[in-house]
N, C-alpha and C positions, 0 to 999 in steps of 0.2 A: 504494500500500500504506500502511494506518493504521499507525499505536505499536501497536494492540492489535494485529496480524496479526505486525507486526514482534516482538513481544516474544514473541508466543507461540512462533513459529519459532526465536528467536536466542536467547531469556532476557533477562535485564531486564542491561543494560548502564551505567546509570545511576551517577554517581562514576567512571567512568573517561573519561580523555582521550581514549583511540584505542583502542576495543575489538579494532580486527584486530590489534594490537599484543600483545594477552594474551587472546587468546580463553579460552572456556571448556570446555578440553575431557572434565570430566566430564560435560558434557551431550550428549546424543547428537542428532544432528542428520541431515537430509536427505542420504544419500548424496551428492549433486552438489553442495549449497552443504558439508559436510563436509568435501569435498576442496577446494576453491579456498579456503577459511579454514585448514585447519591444511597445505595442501602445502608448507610454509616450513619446517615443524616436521617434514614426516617426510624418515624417512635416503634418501640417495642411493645409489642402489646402482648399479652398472657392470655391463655385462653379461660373464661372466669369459671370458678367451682360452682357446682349444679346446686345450684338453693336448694337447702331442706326446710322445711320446719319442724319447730321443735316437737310437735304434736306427733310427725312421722317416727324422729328419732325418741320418742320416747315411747312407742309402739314395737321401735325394734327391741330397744333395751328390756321389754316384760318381755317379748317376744323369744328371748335368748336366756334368760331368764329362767323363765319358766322351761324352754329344752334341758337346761343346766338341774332344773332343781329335779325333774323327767329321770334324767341320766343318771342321777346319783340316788334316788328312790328305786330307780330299776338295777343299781351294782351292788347297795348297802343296804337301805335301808327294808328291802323285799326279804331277805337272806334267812330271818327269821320262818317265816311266813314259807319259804322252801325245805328248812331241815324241817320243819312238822312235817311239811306235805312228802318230803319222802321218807320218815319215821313210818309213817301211816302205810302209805307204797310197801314196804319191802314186810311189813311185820303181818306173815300170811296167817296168822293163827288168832288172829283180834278178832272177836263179836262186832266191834261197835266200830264202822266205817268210818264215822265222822264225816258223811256225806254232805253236811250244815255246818256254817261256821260254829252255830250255838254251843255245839257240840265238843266242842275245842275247848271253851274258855274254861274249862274247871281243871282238865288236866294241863292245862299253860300256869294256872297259879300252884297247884301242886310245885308243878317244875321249878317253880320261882322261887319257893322256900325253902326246896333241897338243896336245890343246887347255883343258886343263885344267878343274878341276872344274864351272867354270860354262857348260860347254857345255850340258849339260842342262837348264838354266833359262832358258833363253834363249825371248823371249818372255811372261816371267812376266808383268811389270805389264801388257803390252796385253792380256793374259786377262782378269785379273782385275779392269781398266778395261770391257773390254766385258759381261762378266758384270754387272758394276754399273750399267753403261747400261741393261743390259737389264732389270733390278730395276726401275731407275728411269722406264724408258717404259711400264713395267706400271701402277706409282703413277701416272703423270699421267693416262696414259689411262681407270682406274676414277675418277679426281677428274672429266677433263671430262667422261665418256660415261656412262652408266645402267650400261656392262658392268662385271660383280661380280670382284674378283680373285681371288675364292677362290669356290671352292665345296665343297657338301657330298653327303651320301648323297642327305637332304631337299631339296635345289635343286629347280627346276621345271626342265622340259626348256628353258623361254626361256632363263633365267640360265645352264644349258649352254651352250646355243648363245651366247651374249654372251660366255661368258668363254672359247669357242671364238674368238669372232673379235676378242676380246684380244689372247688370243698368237697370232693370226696378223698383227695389226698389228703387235707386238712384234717379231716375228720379222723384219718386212721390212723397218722402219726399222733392226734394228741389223745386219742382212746385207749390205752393205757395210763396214762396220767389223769385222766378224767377218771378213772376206775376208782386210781388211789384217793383223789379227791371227794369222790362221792363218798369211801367211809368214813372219810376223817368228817363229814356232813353228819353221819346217821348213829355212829357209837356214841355210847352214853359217856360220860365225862367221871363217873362217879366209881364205874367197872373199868375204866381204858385208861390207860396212858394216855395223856397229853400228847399230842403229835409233835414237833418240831415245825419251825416255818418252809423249810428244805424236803423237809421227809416225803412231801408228793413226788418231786424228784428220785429221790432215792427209789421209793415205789416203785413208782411208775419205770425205771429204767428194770428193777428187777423182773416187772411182769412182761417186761418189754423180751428180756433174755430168755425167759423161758416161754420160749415160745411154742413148742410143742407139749412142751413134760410142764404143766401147772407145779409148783413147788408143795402144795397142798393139797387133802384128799379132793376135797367136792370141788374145788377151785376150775371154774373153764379156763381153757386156753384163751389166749389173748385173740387167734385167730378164729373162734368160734364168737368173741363179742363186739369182732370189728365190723363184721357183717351186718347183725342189727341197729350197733351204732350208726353206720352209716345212713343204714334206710331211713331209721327215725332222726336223724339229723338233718340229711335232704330232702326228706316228704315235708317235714313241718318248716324250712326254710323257702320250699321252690312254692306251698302254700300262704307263707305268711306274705311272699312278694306277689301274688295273686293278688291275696284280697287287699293289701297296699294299694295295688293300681285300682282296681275298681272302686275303695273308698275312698282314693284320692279325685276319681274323674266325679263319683258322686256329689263329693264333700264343693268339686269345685263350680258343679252346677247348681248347687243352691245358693254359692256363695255371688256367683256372675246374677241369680233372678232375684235375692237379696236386694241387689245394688241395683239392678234394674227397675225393681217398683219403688227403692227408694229416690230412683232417681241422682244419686251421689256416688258416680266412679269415682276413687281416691287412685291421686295420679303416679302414688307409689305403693302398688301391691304385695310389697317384698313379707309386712309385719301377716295380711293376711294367709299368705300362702307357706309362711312358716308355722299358723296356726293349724291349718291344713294339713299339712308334713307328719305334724305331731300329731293329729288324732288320726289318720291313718296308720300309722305305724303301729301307737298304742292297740287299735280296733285289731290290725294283723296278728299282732304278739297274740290281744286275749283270744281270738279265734283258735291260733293255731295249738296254743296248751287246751283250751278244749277240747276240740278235734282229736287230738295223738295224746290225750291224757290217758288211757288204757293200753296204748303201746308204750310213752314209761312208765306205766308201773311195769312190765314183760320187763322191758330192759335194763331196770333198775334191781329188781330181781336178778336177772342173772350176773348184773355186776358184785353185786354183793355176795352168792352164792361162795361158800369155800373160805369166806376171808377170816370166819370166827370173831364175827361182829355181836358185842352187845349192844341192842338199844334199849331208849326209854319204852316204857309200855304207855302208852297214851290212852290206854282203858281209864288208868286212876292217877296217874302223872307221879306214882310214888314208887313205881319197883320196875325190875329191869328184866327183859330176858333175851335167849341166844338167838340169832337166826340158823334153823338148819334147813335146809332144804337140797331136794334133790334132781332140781331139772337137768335135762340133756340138750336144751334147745329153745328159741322160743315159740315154738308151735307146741312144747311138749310142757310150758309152764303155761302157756292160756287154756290147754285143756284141763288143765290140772285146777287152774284159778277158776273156771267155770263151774268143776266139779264139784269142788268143796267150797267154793264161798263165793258161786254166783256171778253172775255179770256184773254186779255192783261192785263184786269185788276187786274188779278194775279199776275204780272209782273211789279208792279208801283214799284219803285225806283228802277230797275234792274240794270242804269246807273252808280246809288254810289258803289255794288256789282264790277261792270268793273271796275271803278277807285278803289275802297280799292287794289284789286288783282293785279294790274298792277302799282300800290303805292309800292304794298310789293315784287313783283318780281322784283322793278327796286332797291330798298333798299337791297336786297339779293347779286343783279348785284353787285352794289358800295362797300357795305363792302366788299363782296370779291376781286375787284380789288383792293380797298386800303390795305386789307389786304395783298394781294400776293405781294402789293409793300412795303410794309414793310417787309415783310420776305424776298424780296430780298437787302433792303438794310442792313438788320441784319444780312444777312448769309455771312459768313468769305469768303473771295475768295479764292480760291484756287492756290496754290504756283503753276507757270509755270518751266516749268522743262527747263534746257537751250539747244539748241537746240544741235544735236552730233555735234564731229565732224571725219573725218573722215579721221583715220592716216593710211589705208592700203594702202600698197606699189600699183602704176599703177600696171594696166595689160600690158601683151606683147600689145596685138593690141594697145595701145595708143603709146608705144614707135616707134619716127618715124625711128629709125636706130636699129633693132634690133641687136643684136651680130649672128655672124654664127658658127654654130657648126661644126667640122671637127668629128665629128662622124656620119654624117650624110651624104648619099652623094650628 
């Protein structure tokens, strides 16, 4: 490019030392050389953060809230309300099912003045040790394998099936340690030894080793309970994401004709659709222990079978006795559970079941109404505007003497 192309473009620059230094911008120039010469000169502008109001975010915060307080009702404070209901499960020789909460309450206060208040907890951290296991063999195995951990509406039938046979490999690595777990849940504390925090470990690796030859007489093999663990793990998982979606699409059609005869779509749906979230999930969970509640008690039986477990006797909440039993299978324990104690007796501690779930939806209720009262007394009030007032001149019809026009006849 010449002076003359150049000048004619940029203007005569001549007497200055560094023309991009003081360009000239009353001349007007080629849109693209334009911007790379004055972009030093124009303003910066930020792109501005999405307005909330406080009303939104204080919707989120019960909103999270209340999931948190969910979370911790469904890992801690349920726990109780589970060692009854498989005390009840495994003890085949009890009269009295406790198919009703009512039914409970007398041998829970016995419990309470033997053995004091941490009978019911007992077993806690090997729970929620193996529950963490099993979190964590899910992570490693979508890191080394293609299988996806989650899936969606949109999934392909392969990523089903992968993340079907996720949690069945899930299921079988932590079913020996889930074994150990479970007695340290149902032995009575007053006849056993005290567990150690490790000792499900410990367990769980020895039932792991013998894995043909049980170490004990009645004891199954590990490969004879990895099989029903599995089914009852994925029947009541691939059902509770069932009824998830369906009470999800429910829950979100009343929520859309809600808003529709009220006439008020809220322009951020995030607080209601975490409301959503949460009573689906809850509605799945109680469905799916309904549902597969007489397949564990079969499989809770045979995990216990051989181990020389004493539990509490929840007939009278005051004495203890052995479990012995002799299945080979669990087709040959639900004939047996039919024979001698009925179809109901699939169903023994069904009562603790009612109380855990009506424990945690009344704990869901409270936090959220405490919380909505605290976000109402955090949230700013809103300044009152003063009311008008109103300096237009009367109209004619209120003056009682109008004036008469002589223009008019």
């Amino acid at each position: 490019m010449d002076s003359g192309d150049w000048s004619h473009r940029y203007g005569d620059y001549n007497g200055r030392e560094n023309y991009l230094d003081a360009p000239d911008l009353t001349r007007r120039l080629p849109v693209h050389d334009e911007y790379y010469l004055n972009r030093e000169h124009l303003p910066q502008y930020t792109s501005p953060k999405p307005y909330q109001s406080p009303e939104v975010s204080v919707k989120r915060y019960i909103g999270s809230g209340v999931a948190f307080a969910s979370l911790i009702t469904e890992n801690l404070l349920s726990h109780p309300f589970l060692v009854l209901r498989r005390q009840c499960q495994v003890n085949h020789s009890s009269r009295i099912y406790h198919l009703l909460p009512f039914t409970l309450l007398p041998p829970v206060c016995h419990l309470q003045q033997h053995q004091g208040l941490t009978t019911l907890w007992k077993g806690l951290g090997s729970v929620l040790l193996v529950r963490g296991m099993s979190l964590g063999v899910e992570d490693l195995l979508s890191k080394l394998t293609p299988w996806p951990k989650e899936i969606s509406p949109h999934s392909s039938l392969k990523q089903f099936f992968q993340h079907t046979m996720l949690k069945c490999v899930s299921l079988a690595v932590v079913t020996p340690f889930y074994s150990a777990s479970f007695v340290e849940t149902v032995q009575s504390e007053i006849a056993s030894e005290r567990p150690g925090t490790l000792d499900v470990f410990r367990e769980g690796f020895i039932r792991l080793l013998t894995w043909g030859a049980p170490a004990k007489g009645r004891m199954l093999p590990i490969w004879a309970l990895i099989l029903p663990t599995i089914t009852l793990g994925l029947a009541k998982y691939l059902f509770s994401m069932m009824v998830k979606g369906v009470a999800t699409w429910v829950l979100n059609i009343r929520q859309n004709n809600k808003w529709q005869k009220t006439g008020t779509i809220p322009k951020d749906s995030n607080p209601a659709m975490e409301d959503i979230n949460l009573s689906a999930s809850l509605i799945a969970t109680i469905s799916s222990d309904i549902v597969f509640y007489p397949c564990e008690t079969i499989v809770h039986r045979l995990h216990l079978q051989g181990t020389r477990t004493i539990v509490d006797n929840l007939g009278d909440g005051r004495s203890v006795l052995p479990i012995l039993t002799n299945y080979s299978g669990a087709l040959d324990c639900y004939s047996k559970c039919i024979l001698t104690e009925g179809t109901t007796g699939l169903y023994k501690g069904f009562g603790a079941l009612i109380l855990q779930y009506v424990a945690h939806i009344a704990l869901i209720k409270i936090s959220r109404f405490v919380l909505t009262e605290v976000g109402a007394l955090l949230k700013k009030p809103e300044p009152k505007l003063p009311n008008p007032v109103d300096d237009s001149p009367p109209a004619i019809s209120n003056v009682t003497n109008p004036p008469k026009s002589y223009l008019l006849p």
